[in-house]
C-alpha positions as CSV (number, residue, x, y, z in Angstrom):
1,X,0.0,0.0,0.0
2,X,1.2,3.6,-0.7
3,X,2.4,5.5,1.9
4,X,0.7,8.2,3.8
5,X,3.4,10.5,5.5
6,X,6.8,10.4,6.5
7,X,5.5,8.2,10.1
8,X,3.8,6.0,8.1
9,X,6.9,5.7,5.7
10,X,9.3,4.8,8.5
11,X,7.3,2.3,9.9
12,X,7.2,0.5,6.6
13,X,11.2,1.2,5.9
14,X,11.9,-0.3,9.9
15,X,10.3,-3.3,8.5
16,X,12.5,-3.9,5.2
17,X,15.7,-3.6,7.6
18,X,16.3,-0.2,6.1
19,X,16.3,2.2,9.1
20,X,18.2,3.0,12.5
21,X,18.0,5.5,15.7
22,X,20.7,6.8,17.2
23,X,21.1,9.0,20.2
24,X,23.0,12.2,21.4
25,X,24.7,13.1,18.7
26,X,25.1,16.9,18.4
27,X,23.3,19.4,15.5
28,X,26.5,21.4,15.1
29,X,28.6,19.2,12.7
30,X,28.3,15.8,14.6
31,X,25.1,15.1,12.5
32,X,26.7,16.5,9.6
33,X,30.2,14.3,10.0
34,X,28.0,11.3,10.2
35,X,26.0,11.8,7.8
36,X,29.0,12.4,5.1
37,X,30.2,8.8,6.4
38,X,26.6,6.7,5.9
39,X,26.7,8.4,2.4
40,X,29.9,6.5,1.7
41,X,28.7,3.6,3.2
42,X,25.2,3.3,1.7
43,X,23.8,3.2,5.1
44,X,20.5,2.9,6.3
45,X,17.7,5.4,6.7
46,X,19.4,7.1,9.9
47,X,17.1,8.8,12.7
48,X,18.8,11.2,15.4
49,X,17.0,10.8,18.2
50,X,18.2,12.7,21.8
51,X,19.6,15.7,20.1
52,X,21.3,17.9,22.8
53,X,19.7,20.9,24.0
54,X,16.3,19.8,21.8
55,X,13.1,17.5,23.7
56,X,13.4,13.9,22.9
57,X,11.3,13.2,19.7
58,X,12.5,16.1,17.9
59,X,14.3,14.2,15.2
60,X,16.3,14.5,12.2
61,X,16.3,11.9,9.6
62,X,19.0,11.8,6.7
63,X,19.8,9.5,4.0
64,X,15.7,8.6,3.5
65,X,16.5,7.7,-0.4
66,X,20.1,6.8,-0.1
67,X,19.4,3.0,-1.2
68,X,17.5,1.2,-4.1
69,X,15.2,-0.9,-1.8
70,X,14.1,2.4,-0.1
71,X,14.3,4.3,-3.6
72,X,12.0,2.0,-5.1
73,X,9.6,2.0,-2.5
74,X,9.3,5.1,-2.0
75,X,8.3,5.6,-5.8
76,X,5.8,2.0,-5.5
77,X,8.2,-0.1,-7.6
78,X,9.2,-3.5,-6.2
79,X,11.6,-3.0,-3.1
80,X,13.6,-6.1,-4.1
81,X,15.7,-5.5,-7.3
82,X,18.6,-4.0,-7.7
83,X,19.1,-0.2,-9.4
84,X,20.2,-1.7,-12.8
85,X,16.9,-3.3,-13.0
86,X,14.3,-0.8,-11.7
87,X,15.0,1.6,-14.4
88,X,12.1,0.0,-17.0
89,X,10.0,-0.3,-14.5
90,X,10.7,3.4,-14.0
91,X,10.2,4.3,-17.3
92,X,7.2,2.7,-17.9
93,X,5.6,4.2,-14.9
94,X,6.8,7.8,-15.5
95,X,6.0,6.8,-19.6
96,X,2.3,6.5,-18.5
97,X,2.1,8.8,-15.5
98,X,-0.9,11.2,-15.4
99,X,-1.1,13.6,-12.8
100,X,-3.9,13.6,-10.2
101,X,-4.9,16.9,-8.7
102,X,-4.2,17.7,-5.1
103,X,-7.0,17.5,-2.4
104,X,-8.0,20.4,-0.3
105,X,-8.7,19.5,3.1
106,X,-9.5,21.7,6.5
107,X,-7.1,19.8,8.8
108,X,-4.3,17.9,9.2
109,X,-1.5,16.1,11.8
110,X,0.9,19.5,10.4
111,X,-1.7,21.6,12.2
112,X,-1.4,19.6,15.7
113,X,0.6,22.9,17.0
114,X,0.2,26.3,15.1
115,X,1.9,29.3,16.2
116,X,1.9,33.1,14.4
117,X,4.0,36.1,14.5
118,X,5.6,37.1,18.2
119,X,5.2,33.1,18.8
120,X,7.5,32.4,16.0
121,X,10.5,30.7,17.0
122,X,12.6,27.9,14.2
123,X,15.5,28.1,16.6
124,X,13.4,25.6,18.3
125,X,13.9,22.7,15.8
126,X,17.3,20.9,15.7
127,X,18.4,22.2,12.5
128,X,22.3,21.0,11.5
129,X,25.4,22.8,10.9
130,X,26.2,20.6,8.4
131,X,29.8,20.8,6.8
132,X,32.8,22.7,8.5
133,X,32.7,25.6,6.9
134,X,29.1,26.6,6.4
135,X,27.7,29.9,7.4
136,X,25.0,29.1,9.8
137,X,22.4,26.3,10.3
138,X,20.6,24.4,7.3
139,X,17.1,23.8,8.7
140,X,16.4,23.0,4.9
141,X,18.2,20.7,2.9
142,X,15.3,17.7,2.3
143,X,13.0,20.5,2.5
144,X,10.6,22.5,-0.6
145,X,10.0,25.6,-0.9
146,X,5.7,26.5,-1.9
147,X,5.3,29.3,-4.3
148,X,3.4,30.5,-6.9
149,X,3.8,32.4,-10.0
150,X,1.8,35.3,-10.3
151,X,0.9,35.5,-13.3
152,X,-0.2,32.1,-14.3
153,X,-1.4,30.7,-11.1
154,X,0.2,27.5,-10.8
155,X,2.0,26.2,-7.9
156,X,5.8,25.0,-7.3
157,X,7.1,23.1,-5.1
158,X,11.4,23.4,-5.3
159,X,14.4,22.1,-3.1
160,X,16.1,25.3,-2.3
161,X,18.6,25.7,0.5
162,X,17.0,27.1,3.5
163,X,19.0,29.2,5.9
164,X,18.3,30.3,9.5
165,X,19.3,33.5,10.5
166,X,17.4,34.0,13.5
167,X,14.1,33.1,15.4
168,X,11.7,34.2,12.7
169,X,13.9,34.9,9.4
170,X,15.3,32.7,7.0
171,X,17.2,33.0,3.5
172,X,16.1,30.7,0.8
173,X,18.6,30.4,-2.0
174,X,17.9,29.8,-5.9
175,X,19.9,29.1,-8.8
176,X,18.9,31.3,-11.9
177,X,16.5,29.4,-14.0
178,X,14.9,27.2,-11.2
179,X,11.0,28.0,-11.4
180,X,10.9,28.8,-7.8
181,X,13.7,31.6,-9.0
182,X,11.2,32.5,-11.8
183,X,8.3,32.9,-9.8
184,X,10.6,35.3,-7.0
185,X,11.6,37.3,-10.1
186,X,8.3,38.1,-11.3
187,X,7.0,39.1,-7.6
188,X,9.8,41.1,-7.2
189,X,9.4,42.8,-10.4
190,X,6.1,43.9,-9.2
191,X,7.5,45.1,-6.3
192,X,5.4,43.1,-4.5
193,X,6.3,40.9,-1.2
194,X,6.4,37.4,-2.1
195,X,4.6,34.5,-0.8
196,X,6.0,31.5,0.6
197,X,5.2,28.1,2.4
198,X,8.5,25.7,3.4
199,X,7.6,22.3,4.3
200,X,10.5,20.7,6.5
201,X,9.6,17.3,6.8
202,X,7.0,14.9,4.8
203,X,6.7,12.0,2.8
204,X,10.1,11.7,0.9
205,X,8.9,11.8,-2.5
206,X,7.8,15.1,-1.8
207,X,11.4,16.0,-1.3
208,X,12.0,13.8,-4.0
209,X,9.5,15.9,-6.5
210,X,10.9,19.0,-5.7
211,X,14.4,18.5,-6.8
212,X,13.8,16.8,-10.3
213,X,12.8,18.9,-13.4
214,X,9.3,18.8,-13.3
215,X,7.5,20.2,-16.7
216,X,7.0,23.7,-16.5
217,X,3.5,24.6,-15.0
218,X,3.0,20.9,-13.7
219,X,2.3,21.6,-9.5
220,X,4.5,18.7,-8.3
221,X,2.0,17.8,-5.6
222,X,-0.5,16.8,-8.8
223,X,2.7,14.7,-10.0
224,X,2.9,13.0,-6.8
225,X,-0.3,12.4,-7.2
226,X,0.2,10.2,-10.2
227,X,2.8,8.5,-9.0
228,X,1.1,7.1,-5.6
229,X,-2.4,7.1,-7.7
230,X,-4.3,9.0,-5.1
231,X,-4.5,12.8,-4.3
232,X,-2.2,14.1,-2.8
233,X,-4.2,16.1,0.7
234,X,-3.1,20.1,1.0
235,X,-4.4,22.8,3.5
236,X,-4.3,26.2,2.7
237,X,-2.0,28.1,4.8
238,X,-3.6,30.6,7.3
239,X,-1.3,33.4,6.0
240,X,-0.4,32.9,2.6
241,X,-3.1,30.9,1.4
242,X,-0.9,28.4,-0.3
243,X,-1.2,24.7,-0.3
244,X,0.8,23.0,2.3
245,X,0.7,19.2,2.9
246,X,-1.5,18.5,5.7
247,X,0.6,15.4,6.5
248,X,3.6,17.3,6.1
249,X,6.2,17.2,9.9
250,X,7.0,21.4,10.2
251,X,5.9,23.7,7.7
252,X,6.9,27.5,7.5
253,X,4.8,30.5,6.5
254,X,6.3,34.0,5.5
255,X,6.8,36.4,2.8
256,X,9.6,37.7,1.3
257,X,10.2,41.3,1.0
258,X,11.8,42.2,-2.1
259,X,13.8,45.0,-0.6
260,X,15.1,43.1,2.3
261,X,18.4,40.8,2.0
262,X,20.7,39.6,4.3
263,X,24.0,37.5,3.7
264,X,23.8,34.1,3.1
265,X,26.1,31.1,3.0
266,X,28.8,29.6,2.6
267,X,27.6,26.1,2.0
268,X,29.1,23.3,0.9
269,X,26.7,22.1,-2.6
270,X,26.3,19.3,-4.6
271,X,29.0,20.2,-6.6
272,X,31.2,19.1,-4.0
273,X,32.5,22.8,-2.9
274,X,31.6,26.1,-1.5
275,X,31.5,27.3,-5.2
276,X,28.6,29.8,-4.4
277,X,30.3,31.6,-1.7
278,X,28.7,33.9,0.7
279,X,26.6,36.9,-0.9
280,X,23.1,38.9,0.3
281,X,20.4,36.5,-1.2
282,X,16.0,37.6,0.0
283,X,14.9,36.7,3.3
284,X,12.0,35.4,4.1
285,X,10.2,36.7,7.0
286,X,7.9,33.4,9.0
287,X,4.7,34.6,10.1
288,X,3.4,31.1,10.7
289,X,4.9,27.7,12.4
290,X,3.1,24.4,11.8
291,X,4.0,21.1,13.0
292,X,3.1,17.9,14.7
293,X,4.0,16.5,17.8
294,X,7.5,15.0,17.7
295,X,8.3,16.6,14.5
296,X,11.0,15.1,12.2
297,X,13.4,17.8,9.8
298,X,14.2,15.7,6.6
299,X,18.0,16.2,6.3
300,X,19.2,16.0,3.0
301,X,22.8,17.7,2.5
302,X,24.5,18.2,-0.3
303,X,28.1,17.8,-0.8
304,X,31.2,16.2,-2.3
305,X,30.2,12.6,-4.2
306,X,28.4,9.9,-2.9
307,X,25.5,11.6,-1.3
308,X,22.2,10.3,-1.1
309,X,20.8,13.2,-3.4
310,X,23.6,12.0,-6.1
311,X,22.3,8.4,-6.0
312,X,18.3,8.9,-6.2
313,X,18.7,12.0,-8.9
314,X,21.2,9.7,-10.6
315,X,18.4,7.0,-11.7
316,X,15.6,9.9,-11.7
317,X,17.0,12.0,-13.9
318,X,18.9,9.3,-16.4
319,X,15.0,8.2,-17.2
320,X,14.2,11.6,-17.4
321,X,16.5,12.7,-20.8
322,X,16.6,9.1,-22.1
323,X,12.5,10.3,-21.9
324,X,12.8,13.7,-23.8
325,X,15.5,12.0,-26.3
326,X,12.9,10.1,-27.8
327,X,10.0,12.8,-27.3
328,X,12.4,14.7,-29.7
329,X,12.2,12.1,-32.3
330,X,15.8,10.6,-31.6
331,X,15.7,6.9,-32.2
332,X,18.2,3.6,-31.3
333,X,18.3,5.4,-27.6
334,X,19.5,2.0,-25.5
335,X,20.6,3.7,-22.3
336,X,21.3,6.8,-20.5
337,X,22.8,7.1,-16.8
338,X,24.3,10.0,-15.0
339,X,26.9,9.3,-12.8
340,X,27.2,9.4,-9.4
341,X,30.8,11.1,-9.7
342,X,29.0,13.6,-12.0
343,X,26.7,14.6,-8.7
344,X,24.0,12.9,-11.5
345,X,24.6,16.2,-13.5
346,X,28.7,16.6,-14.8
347,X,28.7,13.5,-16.2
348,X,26.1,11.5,-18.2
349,X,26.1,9.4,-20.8
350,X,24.1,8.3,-23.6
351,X,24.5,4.5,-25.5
352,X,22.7,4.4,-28.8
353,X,22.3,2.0,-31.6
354,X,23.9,4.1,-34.5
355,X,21.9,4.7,-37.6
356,X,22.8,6.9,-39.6
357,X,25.7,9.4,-40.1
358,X,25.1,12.1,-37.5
359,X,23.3,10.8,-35.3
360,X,25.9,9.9,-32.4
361,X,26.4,13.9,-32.1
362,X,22.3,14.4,-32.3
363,X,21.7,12.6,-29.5
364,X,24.0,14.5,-27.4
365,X,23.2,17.8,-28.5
366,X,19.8,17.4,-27.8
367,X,21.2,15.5,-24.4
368,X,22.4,18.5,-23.4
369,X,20.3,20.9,-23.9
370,X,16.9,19.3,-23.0
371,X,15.4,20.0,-19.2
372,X,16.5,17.5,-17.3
373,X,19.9,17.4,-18.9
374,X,20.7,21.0,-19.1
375,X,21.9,22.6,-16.0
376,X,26.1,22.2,-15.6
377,X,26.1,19.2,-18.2
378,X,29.2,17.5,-19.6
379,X,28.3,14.5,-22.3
380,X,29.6,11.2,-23.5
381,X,28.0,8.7,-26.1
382,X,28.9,5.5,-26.5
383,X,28.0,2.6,-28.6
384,X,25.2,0.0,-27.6
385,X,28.0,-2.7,-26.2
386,X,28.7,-0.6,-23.6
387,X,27.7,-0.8,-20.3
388,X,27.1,3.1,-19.3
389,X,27.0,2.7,-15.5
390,X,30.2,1.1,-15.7
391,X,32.8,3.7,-15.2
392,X,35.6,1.4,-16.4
393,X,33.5,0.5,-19.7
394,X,32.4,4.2,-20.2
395,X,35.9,4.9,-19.8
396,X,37.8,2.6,-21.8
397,X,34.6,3.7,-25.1
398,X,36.1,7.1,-24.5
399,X,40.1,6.2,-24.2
400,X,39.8,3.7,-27.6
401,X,37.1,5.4,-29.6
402,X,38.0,8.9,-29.7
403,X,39.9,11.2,-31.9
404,X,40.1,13.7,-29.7
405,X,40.8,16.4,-33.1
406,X,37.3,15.4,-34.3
407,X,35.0,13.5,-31.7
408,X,34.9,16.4,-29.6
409,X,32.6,19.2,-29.8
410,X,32.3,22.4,-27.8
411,X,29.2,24.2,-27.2
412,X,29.5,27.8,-25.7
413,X,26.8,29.9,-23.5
414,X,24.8,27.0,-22.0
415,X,23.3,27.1,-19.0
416,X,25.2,27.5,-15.7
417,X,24.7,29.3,-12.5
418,X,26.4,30.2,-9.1
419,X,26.9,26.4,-8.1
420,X,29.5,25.6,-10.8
421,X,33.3,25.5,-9.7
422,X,34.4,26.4,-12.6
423,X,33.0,29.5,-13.2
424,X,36.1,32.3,-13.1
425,X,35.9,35.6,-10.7
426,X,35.0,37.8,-13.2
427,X,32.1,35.7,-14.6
428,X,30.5,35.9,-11.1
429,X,31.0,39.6,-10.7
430,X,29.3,40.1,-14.2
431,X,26.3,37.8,-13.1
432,X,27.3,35.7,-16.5
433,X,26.1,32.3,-15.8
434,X,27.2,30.0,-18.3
435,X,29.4,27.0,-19.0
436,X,30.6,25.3,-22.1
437,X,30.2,21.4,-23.1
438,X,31.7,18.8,-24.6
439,X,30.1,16.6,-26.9
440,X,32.2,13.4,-26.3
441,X,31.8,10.8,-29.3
442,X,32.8,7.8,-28.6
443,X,31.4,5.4,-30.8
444,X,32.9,3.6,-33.1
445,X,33.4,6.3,-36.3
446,X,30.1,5.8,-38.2
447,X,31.7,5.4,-41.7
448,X,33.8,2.1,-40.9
449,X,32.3,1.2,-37.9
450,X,32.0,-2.8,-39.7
451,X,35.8,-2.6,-39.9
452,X,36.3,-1.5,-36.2
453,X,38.9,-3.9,-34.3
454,X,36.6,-6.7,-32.7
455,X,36.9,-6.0,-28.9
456,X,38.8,-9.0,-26.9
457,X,35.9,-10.4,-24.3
458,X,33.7,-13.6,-25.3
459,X,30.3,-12.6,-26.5
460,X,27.8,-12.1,-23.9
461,X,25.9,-15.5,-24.9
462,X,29.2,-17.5,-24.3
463,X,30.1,-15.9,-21.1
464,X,26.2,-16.3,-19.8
465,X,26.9,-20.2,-21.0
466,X,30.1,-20.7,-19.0
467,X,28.9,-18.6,-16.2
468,X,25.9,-20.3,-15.7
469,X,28.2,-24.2,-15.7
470,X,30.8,-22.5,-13.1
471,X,30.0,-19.4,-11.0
472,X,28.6,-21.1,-8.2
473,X,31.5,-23.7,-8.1
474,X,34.6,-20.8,-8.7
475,X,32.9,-17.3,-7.2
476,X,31.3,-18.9,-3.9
């Protein structure tokens, strides 16, 4: 059965082995340390429990999608494949997906204790410092911030960095070119404050929505929706009449003032580094605090590869573009996968089936530059005989395939923002947020592609022959 909220989530994870409490470990960097070393170690669902200086039952829970049994449940696939073999289920769900409409309802388990204005206090939830050098305490990482655009009317829901700079103020970060950055740049423009809802903790594939790339003008919650085929239940906040998930753990309400910054960050990104530095970024002031008894934050940092966030948006987004490849007509698409080391962005590549002169470099031109696939891209495709999560194979396509004079390509003035290491001093001064990309083509040349050396490993039917007479007898 789907599942209802975060609670009813971790009962259900408790009982495939996946999760595990732990006690008295500290919100400033403890937490955070930790947290870096279950990444590495594809860990359990982790629950701090006992924080100091916080009640017990105030919890934070990190690395919720950090495995592919819990991935897969999470999205009502079957818990007990492995992540090679969930992606056509995958597809074929998110193929056929249609969005149900959220539900309006009057209450809810986030309404259990509601406080407003001089009540306000979010120093009383234990959010993280999270890495060393951070600025201040992440009370959102797993988080999504609620706006709305308005102009059109339709509802976001986006995983944006969420600051805390005192007991009722918090900075929300966004990368140019995120919708929720659309929607702040057209409320600004009208000089008008902007509302906002930030739901802390909740079901995971809430979190989960927010951070993939959504079509345009879809509400995420109506996505959601689709994917757990039943609607998805909202209440609308007391103060900004948004939607906020009425199963939802802590939910903030606020606006933000167009005419009121304060400096926020450093924090350590998925890029691996503090690459967007410390600048003044909007503030949101919270009029409203929501949340039910024993509430749980949903910790999700960021950082330097393997995070959990680099898995799950690793097999999300690779179905994603191999998705909009063939929406754009490209055909003998046979795989994509972006890899972990790429923080599921850097790095992705593309096996086809070749068919025609050209077509190698079509499919990763219109890799790059499709939604899901371009924000900070780099590409690589390979021939169908490769096996693309398999750095070594990927690898060794690139090292014996490619003529580095005419297999790569360059495309200038894509799109980039504050995150990217790379982009120089003066580019961040000017506000000019782009990258370049390289087109990596390494298949075998498409002219003599016949005559290519025969690679030297027995065919795949042989070795499933011999395997199949001596693996349990040699490997066991």
């Amino acid at each position: 059965m789907p599942h209802k909220d975060l609670r009813d989530w971790l009962t259900q994870v408790e009982e495939l082995g996946e999760l595990k409490v732990v006690e008295g470990v500290h919100w400033d960097l403890e937490i955070g340390v930790i947290t870096e070393e279950l990444f590495r170690r594809r860990g359990p669902a982790l629950v701090f429990d006992g924080i100091p200086g916080y009640p017990k039952g105030y919890w934070v829970l990190v690395n919720a999608l950090g495995s592919p049994k819990r991935l897969a449940f999470t999205l009502g696939l079957p818990p007990d494949r492995e992540l090679r073999k969930l992606l056509k289920p995958w597809r074929e769900k998110s193929h056929s997906l249609k969005p149900i409409p959220m539900k309006y309802v009057e209450d809810g388990p986030v309404m259990e204790n509601v406080y407003f204005d001089q009540d306000v206090d979010v120093l009383k939830f234990p959010a993280p410092k999270w890495h060393e050098y951070d600025g201040g305490r992440y009370i959102g990482t797993g988080s999504v911030d609620i706006t709305v655009d308005p102009e059109e009317g339709w509802v976001n829901l986006g995983t944006y960095r969420v600051m805390i700079h005192d007991r009722n103020h918090v900075g929300f970060y966004i990368s140019p070119g995120k919708q929720g950055r659309m929607h702040r740049e057209r409320w600004f423009a009208k000089k008008e404050k902007m509302p906002v809802a930030i739901s802390i903790g909740h079901d995971p594939l809430i979190y989960l929505a927010g951070g993939l790339e959504i079509p345009y003008g879809l509400c995420e919650y109506d996505w959601i929706g689709g994917v757990k085929g039943e609607r998805v239940e909202v209440i609308k906040g007391r103060i900004t009449g948004l939607p906020i998930p009425a199963h939802a753990e802590i939910v903030l309400e606020g606006f933000a003032d167009p005419s009121h910054q304060l400096p926020e960050g450093p924090f350590g990104e998925w890029t691996g580094y503090y690459a967007s530095g410390e600048r003044a970024e909007p503030v949101i002031e919270v009029k409203a605090v929501y949340h039910r008894n024993d509430p749980i934050i949903l910790g999700s940092p960021p950082g330097k590869p393997p995070t959990e966030l680099h898995f799950y948006r690793a097999f999300l987004r690779s179905v994603a573009i191999q998705e909009q490849l063939e929406k754009a007509g490209i055909p003998g698409v046979k795989g994509v996968w972006c890899h972990e080391v790429g923080e599921s962005r850097l790095f992705t590549v593309v096996a086809i089936e070749q068919r025609y002169a050209g077509h190698a470099k079509q499919a990763g031109v219109v890799a790059s530059q499709c939604q899901a696939g371009a924000y900070l891209g780099r590409f690589v495709v390979v021939d169908d005989d490769i096996d693309i999560m398999d750095l070594n194979d990927v690898m060794w396509a690139v090292c014996t395939r490619v003529d580095p004079a005419q297999d790569i390509d360059i495309l200038h003035r894509c799109w980039s923002g504050p995150l990217d290491p790379m982009l120089s001093p003066s580019q961040r001064e000017r506000k000019e947020f782009f990258n370049s990309r390289a087109i990596i083509d390494a298949t075998r040349p498409f002219e003599w592609r016949d005559r290519f050396p025969r690679v030297s490993e027995s065919s795949p039917q042989v070795r499933e022959r011999i395997l199949n007479k001596w693996a349990e007898r040699v490997f066991s």
